[in-house]
C-alpha positions as CSV (number, residue, x, y, z in Angstrom):
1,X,-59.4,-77.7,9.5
2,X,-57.5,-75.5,7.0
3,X,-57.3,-71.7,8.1
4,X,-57.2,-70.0,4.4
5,X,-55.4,-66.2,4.7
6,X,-56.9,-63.6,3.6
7,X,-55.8,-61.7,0.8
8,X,-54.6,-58.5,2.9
9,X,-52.0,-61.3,4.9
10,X,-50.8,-62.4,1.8
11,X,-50.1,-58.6,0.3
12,X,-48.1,-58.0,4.0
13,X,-46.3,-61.0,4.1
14,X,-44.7,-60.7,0.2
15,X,-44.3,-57.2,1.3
16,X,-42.4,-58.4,4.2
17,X,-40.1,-60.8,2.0
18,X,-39.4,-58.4,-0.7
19,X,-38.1,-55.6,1.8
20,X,-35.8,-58.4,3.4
21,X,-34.5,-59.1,0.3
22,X,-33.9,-55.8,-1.2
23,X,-30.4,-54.5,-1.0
24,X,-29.2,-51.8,1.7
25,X,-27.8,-48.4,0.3
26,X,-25.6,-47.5,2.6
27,X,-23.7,-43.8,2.8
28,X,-20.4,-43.3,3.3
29,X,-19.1,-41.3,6.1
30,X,-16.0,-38.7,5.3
31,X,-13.4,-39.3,8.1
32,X,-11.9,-36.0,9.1
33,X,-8.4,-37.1,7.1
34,X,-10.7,-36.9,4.1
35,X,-12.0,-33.6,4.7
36,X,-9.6,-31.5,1.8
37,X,-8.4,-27.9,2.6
38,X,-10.9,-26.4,0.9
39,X,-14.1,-27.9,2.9
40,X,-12.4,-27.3,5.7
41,X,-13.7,-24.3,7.6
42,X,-12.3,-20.7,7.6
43,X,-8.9,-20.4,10.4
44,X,-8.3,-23.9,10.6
45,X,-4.7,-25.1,10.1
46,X,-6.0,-26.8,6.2
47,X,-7.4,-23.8,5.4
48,X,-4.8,-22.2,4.8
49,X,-1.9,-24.2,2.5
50,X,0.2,-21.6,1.2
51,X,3.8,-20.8,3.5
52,X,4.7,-17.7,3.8
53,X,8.0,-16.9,2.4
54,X,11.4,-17.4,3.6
55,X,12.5,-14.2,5.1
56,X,15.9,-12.8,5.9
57,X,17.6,-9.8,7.6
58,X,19.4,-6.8,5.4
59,X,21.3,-4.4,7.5
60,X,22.7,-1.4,5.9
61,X,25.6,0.4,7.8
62,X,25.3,3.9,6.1
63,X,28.1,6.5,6.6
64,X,29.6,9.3,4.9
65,X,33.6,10.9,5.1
66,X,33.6,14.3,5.0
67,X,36.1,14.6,1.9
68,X,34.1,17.3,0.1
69,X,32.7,20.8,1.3
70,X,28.9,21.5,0.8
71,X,28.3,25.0,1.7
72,X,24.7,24.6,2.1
73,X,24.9,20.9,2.9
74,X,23.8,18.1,1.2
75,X,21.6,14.6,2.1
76,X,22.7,10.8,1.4
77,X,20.5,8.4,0.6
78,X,20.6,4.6,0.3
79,X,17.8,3.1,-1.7
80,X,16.9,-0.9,-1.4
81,X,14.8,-2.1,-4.6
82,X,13.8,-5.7,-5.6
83,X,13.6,-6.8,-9.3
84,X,10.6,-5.1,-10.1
85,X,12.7,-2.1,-9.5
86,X,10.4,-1.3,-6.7
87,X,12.1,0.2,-3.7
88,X,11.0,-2.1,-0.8
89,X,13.3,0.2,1.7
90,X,15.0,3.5,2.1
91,X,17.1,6.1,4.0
92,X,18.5,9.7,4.0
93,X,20.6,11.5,6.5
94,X,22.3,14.3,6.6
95,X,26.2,14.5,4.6
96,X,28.7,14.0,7.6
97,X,26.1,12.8,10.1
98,X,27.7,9.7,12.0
99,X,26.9,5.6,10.6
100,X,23.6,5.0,11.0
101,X,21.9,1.5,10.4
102,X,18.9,0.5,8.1
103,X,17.3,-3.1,9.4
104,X,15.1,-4.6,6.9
105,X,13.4,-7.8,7.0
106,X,12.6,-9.1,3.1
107,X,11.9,-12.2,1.6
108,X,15.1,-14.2,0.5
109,X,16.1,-12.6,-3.1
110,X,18.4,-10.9,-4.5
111,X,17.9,-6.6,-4.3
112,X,19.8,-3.8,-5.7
113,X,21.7,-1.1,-3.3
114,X,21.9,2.4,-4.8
115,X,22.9,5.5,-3.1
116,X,23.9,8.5,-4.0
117,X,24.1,12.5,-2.6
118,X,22.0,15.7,-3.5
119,X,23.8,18.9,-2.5
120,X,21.2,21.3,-1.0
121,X,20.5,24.8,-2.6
122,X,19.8,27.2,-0.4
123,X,18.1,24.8,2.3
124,X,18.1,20.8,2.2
125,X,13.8,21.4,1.6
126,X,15.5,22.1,-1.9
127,X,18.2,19.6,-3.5
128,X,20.5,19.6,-6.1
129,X,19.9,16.5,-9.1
130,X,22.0,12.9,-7.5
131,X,25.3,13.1,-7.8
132,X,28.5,11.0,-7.1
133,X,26.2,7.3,-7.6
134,X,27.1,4.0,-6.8
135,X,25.2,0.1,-6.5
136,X,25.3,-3.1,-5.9
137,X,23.6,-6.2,-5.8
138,X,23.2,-8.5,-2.8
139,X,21.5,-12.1,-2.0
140,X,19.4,-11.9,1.2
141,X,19.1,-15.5,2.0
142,X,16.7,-17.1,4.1
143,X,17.2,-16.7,8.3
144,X,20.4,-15.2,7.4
145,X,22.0,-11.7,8.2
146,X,23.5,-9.8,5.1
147,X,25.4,-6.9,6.4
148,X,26.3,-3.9,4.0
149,X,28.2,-0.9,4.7
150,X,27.8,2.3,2.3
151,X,30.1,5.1,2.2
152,X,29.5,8.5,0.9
153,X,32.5,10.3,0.1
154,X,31.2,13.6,-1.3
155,X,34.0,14.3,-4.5
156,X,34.8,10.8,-5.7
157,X,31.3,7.9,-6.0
158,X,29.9,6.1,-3.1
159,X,31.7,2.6,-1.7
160,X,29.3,-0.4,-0.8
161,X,30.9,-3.7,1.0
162,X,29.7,-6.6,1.6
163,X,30.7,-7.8,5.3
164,X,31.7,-11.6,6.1
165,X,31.8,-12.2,9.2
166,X,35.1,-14.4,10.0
167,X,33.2,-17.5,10.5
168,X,31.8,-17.3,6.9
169,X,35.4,-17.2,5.5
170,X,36.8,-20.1,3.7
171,X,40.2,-20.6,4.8
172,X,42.3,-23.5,2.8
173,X,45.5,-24.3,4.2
174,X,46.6,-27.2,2.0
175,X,49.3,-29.0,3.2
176,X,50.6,-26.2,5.9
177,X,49.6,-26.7,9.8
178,X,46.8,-25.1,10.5
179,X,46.8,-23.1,13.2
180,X,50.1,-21.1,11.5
181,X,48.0,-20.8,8.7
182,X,44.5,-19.5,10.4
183,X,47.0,-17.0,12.3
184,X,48.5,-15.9,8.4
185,X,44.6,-16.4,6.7
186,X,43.5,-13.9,9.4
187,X,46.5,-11.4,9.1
188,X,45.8,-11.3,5.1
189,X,42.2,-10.9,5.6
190,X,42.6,-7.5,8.3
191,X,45.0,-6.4,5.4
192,X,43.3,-6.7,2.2
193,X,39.9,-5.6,4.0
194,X,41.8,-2.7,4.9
195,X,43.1,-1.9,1.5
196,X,40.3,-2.7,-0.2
197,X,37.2,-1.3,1.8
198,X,34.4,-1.5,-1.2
199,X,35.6,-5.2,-0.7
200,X,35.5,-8.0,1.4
201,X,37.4,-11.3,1.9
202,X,35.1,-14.3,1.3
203,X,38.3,-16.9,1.2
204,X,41.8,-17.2,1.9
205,X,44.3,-20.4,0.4
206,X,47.5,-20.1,2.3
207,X,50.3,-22.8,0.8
208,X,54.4,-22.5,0.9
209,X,55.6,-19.3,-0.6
210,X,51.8,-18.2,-1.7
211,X,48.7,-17.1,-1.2
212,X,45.6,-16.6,-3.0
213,X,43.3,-14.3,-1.4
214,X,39.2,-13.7,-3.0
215,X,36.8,-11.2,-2.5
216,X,32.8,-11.7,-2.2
217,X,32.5,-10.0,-5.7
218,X,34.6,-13.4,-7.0
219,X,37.9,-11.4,-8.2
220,X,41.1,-12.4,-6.4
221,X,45.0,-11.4,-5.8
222,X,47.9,-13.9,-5.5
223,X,50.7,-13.2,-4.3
224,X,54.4,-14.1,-2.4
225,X,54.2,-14.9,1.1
226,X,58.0,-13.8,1.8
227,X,56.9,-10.4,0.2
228,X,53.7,-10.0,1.7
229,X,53.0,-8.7,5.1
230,X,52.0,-11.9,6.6
């Protein structure tokens, strides 16, 4: 006996056959390394790619020597500015007032110092145009300390030094022994520091009979050890 199928089995079974053979689409899931920055969802670490800038300290010793009389007094002021020739810090105090320090934390650059006095007329609410002006540039380098010290001297124009600290001064001793020479390199930084205050020693070369001493504004004096003070 021969069972015929109907024609309803014969439409499910090709229906059947072509499904089977039909090819599978399939979707591709993102892993979470594939995820860029901006997908990813606001305060997560990737959503924010940009490092803040290096940063470094500026600290601004600011004192005055009372070589001039103001009658009515007179106001000091040290002025930071980046090079926009925006002022991104800034001080006053009082003409004669003891060293007072101005801490400032700024991203690594280079930033102009200016200072400079106003006498006061009648009261320091009023003041007299800037007078007796002086500036200087500095590098503020990143997670560094760059210490300044200005000077107002009232008749004659401000002083600014750069300070080194001894372990940031290059000392060459060629062919001498060393520790004669770090004992000499040490003596003729104290004295040129001392002589030349706007300055400050950034290296010392000690050799037989010489020395060469620099300052951080690159200038530099050589001179005769046997007439020197070493």
């Amino acid at each position: 006996m021969i069972v015929r199928p109907s024609v309803l089995q014969v439409i499910g079974l090709l229906a059947i056959a072509a499904a089977a053979c039909a090819p599978q689409v399939v979707t591709p899931t993102a892993s979470p390394s594939a995820v860029s920055s901006a997908d990813a969802p606001v305060g997560s670490p990737r959503a924010s790619t940009t490092a803040s800038a290096a940063t470094g300290t500026l600290v601004v010793n600011h004192a005055s020597r009372d070589r001039a009389v103001f009658i009515e007094g007179a106001r000091s002021f040290v002025l930071v500015r980046n090079a926009d020739k925006e002022v991104v810090a800034e001080r006053g105090l009082d003409y004669g007032d003891n060293e007072r320090a101005l801490i400032s934390e700024l991203p690594a650059a280079s930033y102009e110092i200016v200072s400079y006095l106003q006498g006061c007329s009648g009261s320091c609410q009023s003041l007299d145009p800037p007078t007796e002006r002086c500036a200087r540039t500095v590098s503020v380098r990143p997670a560094e300390r760059t210490r300044v010290k200005v000077t107002a001297q009232g008749d004659r124009p401000c002083r600014i030094k750069v300070i080194i600290p001894w372990s940031q001064v290059r000392v060459n001793c060629g062919e001498l022994r060393r520790p004669g020479c770090l004992v000499a390199a040490k003596r003729l930084r104290k004295l040129f520091d001392t002589r030349n205050d706007h300055k400050s020693v950034a290296a010392v070369a000690v050799r037989r009979g010489g020395y060469t001493v620099t300052f951080d504004d690159g200038t530099a004096i050589s001179g005769d050890a046997a007439r020197s003070e070493v």
